[in-house]
Legacy VTK file of the C-alpha trace (Angstrom):
# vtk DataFile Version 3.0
C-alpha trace
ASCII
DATASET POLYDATA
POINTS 69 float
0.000 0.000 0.000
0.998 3.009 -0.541
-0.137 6.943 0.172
-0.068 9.929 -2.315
-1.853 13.209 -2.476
-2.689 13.121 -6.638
-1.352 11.478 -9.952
0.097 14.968 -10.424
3.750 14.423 -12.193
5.866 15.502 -8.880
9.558 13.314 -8.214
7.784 11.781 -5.351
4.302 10.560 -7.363
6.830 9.149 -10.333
8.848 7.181 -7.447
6.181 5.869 -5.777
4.014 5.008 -8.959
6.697 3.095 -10.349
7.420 1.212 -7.187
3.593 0.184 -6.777
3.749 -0.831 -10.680
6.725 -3.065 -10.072
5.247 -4.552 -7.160
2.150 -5.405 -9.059
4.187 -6.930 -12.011
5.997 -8.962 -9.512
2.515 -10.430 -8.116
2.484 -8.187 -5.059
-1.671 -6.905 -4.327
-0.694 -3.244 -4.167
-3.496 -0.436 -3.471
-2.756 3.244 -4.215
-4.417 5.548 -1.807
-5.166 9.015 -3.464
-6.168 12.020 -1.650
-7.389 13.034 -5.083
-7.596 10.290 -8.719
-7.117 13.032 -11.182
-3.812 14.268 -12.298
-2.021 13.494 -15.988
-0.138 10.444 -14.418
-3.311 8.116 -13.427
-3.605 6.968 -17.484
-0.445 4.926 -17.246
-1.719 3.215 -13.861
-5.441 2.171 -14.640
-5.509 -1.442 -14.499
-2.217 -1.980 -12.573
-3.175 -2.110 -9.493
-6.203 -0.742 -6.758
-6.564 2.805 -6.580
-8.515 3.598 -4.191
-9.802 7.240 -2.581
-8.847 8.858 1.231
-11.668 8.569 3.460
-13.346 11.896 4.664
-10.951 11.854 8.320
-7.597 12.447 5.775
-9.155 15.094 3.458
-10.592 16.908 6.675
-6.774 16.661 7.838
-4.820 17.424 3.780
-7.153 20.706 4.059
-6.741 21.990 7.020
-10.195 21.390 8.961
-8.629 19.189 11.560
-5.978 19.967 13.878
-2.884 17.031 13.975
-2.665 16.328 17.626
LINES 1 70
69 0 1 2 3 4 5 6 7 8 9 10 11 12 13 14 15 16 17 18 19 20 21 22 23 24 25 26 27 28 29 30 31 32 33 34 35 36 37 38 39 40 41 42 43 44 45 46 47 48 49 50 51 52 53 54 55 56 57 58 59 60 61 62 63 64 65 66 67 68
């Protein structure tokens, strides 16, 4: 499993992305959890492995509406 914000094409969401698509070619069950599924990047990974959207608690917390204790 593994946690990013959007399929936006940042260092980070490249790195990850292509970890999580070697994992799945290597038989590994690997879920993506997006704070957002939009983003030029997310054409590529349709079909490679679960992508799956943040519940409401972590987009409360990504924006602000929830203080981090």
């Amino acid at each position: 499993m593994t946690f990013l914000h959007s399929f936006q094409p940042g260092g980070v969401e490249r790195v990850a992305l292509r970890l999580a698509g070697a994992w799945a070619e290597a038989g590994c069950a690997v879920t993506a959890v997006m704070g957002r599924r939009d983003g030029p990047l997310v054409q590529a990974m349709v079909g490679r492995f679960t992508i799956e959207r943040a519940g409401e608690a972590y987009l409360a917390l990504r924006s602000g509406l929830v203080e981090a204790v």
